[in-house]
N, C-alpha and C positions, 0 to 999 in steps of 0.2 A: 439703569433704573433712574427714572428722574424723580427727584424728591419734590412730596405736594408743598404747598407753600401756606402758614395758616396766619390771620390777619384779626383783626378785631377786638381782640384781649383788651381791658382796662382798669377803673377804678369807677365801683358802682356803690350807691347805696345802695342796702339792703328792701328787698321791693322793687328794685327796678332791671332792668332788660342790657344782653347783651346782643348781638349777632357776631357769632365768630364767622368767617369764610377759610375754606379749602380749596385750593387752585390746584388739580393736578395733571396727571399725564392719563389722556381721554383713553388712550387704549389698555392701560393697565386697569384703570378703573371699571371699564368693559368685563375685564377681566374677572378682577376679585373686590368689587366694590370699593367702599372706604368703611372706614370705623373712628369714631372720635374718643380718645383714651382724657383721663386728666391722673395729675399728681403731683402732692403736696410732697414735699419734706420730709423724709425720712418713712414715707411710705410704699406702698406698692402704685404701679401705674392700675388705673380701674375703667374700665370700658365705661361710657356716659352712653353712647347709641352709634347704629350700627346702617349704613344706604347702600343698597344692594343698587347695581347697575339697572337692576325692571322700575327702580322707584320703591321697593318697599322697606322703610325704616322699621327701627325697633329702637326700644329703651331700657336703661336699666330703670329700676322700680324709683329710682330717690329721685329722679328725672320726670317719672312721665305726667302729663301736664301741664307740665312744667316748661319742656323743653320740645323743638318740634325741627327735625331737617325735612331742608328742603335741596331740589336740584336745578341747575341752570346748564342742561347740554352744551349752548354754546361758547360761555362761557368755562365751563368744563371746570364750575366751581359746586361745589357742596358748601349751604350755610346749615347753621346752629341757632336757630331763636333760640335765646337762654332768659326769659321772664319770671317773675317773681322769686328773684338770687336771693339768696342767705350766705350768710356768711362762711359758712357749711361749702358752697359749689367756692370758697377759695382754694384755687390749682394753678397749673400750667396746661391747658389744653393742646392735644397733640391729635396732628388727624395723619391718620395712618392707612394709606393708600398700595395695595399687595403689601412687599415687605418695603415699602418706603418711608420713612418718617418723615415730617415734619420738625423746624426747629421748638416750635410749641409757642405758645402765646398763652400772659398772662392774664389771668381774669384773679379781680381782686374785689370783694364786696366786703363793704364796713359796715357796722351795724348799726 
């Protein structure tokens, strides 16, 4: 299992935009897509949206409009536009590739 690798995390104000990126291994993703989890501190990890290998994404509800993936086959990366952040989307974002994790990358919005 090769583990995705996730990129982009940082320190945003409130209103403004991130793009996480997912780098992983093109044949397990063939496989069983990806899914992008996040999670704070002493909570549970919670699904943000979900890129099936046809192209077609989903969201959970506090995301959508919000939030939008996209794919780059050759790259064999999945991004996150993360626009209009509150302070609310502060996690550690993890994208999770079959049962591969990712080390997670911070996303941190101030108000």
């Amino acid at each position: 299992q090769v583990q995705p690798v996730e990129s982009g995390g940082g320190l945003v104000q409130a209103g403004g935009s991130l793009r996480l990126s997912c780098v992983f291994s093109e044949s397990i993703f063939r496989r069983f897509g990806m899914v992008w989890y996040r999670q704070v501190p002493g909570a549970q990890r919670e699904v943000v949206a979900s890129f099936t290998s046809g192209g077609t994404a989903s969201y959970a509800d506090y995301v959508k409009g919000r939030f939008t993936i996209s794919g780059d086959n050759a790259k064999s990366t999945v991004y996150l536009q993360m626009n209009n952040l509150s302070p609310e989307d502060t996690a550690v974002y993890y994208c999770c590739v079959g049962d591969g994790w990712g080390q997670g990358t911070q996303v941190t919005v101030s108000p």
